[in-house]
Backbone as CSV, one residue per row, in Angstrom:
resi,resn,N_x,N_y,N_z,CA_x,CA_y,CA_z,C_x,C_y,C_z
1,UNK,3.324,15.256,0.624,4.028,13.998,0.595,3.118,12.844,1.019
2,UNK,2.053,13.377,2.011,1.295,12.037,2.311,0.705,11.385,1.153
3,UNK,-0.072,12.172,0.378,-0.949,12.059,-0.596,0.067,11.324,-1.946
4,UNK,1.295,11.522,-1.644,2.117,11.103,-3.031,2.366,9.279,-2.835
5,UNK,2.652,9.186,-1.005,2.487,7.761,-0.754,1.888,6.947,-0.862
6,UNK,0.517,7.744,-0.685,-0.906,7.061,-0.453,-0.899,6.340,-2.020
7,UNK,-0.884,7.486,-2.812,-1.298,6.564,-4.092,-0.302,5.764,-4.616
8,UNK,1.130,5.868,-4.744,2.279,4.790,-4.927,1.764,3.834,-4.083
9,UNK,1.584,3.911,-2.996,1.536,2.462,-2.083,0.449,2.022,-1.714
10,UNK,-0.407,2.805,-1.890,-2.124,2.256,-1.556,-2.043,2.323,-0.065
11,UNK,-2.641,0.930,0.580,-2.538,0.533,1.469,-2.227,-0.126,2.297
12,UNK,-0.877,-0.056,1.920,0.070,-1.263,2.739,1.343,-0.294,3.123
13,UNK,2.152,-0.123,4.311,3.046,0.156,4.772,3.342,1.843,4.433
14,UNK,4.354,1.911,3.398,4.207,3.710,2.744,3.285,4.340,2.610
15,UNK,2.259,3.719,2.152,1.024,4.267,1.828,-0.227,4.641,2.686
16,UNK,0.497,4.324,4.272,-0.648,4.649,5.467,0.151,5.734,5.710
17,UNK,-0.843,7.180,6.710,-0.352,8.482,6.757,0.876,7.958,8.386
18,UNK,1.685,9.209,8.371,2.273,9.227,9.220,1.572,9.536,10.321
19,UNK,1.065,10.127,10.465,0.150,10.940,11.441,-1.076,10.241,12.090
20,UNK,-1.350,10.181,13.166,-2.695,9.662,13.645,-3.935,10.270,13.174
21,UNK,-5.033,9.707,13.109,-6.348,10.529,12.686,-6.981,10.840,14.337
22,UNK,-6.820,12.315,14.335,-7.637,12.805,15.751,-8.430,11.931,16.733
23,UNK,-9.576,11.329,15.651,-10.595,10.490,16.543,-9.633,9.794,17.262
24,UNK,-8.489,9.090,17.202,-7.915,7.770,18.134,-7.277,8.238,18.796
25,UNK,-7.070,9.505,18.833,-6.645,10.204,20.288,-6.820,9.729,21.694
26,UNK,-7.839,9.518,21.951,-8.817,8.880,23.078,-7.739,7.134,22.993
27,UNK,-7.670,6.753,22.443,-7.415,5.243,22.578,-5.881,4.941,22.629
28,UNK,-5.166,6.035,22.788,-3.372,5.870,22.908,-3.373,5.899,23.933
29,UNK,-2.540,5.347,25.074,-2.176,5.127,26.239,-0.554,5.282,26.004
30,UNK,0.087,5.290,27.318,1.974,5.586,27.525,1.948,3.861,26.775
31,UNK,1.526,3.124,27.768,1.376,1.345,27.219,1.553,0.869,25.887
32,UNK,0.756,1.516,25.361,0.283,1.185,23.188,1.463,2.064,22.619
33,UNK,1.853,3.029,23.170,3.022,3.881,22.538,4.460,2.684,22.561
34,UNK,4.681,3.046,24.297,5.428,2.009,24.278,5.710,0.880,23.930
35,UNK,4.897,0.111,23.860,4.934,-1.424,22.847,5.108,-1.296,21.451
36,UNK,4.698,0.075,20.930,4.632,0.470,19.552,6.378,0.582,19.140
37,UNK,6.816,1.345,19.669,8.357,1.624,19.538,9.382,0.351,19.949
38,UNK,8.565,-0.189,20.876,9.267,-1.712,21.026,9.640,-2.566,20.197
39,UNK,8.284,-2.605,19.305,8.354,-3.354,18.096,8.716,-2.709,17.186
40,UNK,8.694,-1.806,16.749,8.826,-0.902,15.167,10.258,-0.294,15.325
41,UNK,10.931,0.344,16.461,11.951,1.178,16.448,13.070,0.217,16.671
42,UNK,13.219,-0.344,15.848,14.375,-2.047,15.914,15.810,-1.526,15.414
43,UNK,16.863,-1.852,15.576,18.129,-1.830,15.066,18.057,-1.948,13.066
44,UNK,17.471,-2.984,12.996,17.510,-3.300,11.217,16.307,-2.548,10.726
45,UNK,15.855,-1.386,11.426,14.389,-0.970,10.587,15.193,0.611,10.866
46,UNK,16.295,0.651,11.590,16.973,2.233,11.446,18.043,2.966,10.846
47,UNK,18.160,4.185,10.413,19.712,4.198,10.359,20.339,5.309,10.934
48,UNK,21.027,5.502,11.033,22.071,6.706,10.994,22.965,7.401,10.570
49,UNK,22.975,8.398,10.357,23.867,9.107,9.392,24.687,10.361,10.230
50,UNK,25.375,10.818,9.868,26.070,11.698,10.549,27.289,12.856,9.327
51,UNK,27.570,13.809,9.557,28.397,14.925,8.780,29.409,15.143,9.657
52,UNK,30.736,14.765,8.629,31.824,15.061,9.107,32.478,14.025,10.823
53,UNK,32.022,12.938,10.528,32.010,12.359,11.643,33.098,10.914,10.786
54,UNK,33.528,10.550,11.579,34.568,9.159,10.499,33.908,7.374,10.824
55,UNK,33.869,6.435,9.868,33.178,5.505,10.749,32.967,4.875,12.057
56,UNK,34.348,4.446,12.291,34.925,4.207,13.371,33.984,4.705,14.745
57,UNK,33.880,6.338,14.909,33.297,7.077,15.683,31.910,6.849,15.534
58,UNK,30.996,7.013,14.431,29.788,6.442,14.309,29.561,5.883,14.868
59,UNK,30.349,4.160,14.523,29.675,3.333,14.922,29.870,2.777,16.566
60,UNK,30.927,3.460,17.335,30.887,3.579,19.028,29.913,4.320,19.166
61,UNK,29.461,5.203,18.537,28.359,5.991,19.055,26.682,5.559,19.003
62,UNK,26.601,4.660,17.873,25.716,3.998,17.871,25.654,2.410,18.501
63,UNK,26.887,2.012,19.109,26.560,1.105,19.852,25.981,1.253,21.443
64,UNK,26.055,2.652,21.492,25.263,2.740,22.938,23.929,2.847,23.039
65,UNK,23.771,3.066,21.870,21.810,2.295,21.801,21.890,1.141,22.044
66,UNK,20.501,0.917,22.999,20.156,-0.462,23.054,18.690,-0.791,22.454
67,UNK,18.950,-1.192,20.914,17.719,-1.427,20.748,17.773,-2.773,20.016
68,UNK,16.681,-3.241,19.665,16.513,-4.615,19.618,16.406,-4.958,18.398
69,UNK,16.080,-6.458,17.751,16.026,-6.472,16.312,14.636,-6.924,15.936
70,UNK,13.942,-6.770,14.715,12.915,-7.573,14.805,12.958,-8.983,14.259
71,UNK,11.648,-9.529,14.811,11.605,-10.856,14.504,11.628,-11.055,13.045
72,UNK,12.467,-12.010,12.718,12.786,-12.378,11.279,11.349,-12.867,10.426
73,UNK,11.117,-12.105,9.261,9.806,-12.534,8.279,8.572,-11.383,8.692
74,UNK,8.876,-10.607,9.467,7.914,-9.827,10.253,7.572,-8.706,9.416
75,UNK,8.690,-8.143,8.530,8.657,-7.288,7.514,7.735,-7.208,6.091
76,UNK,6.611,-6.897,6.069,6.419,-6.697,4.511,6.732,-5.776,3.624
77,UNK,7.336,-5.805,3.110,7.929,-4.618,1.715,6.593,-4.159,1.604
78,UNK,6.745,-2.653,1.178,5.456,-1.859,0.652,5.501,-1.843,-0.447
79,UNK,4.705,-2.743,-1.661,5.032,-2.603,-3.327,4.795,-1.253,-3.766
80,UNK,5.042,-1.177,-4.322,4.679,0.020,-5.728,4.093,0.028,-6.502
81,UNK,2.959,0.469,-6.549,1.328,0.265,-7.398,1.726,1.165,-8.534
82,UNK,2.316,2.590,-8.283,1.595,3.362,-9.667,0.533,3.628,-10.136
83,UNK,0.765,4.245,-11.277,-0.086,4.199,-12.589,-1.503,4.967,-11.691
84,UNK,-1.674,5.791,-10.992,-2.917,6.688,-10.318,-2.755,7.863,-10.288
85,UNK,-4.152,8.678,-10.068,-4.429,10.020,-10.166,-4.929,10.167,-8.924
86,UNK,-4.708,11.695,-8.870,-5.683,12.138,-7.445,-6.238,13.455,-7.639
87,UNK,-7.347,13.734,-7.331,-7.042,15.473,-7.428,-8.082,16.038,-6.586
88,UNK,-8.000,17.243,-5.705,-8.464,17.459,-5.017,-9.364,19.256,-5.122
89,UNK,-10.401,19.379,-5.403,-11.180,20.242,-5.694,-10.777,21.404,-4.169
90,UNK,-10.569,22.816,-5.286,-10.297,23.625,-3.902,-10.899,24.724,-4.627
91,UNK,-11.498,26.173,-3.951,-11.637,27.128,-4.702,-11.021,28.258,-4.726
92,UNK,-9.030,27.587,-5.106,-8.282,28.446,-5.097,-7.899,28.526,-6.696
93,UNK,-7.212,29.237,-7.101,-7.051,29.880,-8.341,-5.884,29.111,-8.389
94,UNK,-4.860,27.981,-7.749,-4.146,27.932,-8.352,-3.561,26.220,-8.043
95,UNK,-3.214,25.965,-9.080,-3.609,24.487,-9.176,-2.057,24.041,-8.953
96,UNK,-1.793,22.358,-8.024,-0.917,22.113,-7.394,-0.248,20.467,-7.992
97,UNK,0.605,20.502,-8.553,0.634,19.405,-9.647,2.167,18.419,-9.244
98,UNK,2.161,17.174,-8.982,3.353,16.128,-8.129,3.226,14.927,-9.595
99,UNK,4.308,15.039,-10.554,4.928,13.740,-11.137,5.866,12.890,-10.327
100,UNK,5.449,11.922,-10.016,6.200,10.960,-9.320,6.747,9.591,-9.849
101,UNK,7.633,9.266,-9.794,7.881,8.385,-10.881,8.827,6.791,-9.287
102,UNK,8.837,5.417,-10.289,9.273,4.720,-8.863,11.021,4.774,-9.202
103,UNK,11.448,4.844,-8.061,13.116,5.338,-8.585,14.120,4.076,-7.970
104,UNK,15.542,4.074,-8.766,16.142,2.991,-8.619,16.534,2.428,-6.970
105,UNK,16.325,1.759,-6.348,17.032,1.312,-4.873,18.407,1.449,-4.388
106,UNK,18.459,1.935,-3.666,19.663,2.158,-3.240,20.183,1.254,-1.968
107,UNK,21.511,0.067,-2.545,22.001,-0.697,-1.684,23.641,-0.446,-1.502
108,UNK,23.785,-0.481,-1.079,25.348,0.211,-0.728,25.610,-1.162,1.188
109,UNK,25.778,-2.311,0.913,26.077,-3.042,2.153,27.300,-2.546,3.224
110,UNK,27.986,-2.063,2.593,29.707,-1.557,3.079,29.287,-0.468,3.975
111,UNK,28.351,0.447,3.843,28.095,0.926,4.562,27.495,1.072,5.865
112,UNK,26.955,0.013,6.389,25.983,-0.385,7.066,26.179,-0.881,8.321
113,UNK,26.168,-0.416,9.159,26.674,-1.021,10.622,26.091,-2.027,11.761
């Protein structure tokens, strides 16, 4: 899945790995984490979902988070590049193949708490 982002999105937002690269191990502190989730883990950048649960209940349950919103304009959409290849030389016998195509958005407002 990383590799399917990377090339839809290049290098902007989707398209950076989830994962840290080892070397910056050394350079995370509790501090940089924390400020990290401060900013990124916002009310309008989350959601929640739940099975067999009714709205009503949801959404008391998610008002006992306290999290914050982000600053308005702060957001850049990650475009959708397309149209790329990737392929990665292995010397296994058996070859590993991802059509990905960009798919319709899904807005549903009524739902949204």
């Amino acid at each position: 899945m990383e590799s399917v982002h990377e090339l839809a999105y290049r290098e902007s937002g989707l398209g950076r790995s989830l994962y840290a690269p080892f070397f910056m191990m050394p350079e995370y502190s509790p501090d940089l984490l924390s400020e990290f989730v401060y900013k990124n883990f916002t009310a309008d950048r989350m959601s929640l979902s739940a099975i067999g649960l009714n709205m009503a209940d949801l959404s008391s349950f998610a008002a006992k988070f306290e999290v914050g919103k982000s600053d308005a304009g702060s957001d850049a959409q990650s475009k959708y590049m397309g149209g790329a290849e990737a392929r990665n030389s292995t010397e296994d016998l058996i070859a590993y193949s991802v059509l990905v195509g960009e798919g319709a958005r899904f807005v549903c407002h009524s739902h949204v708490i």
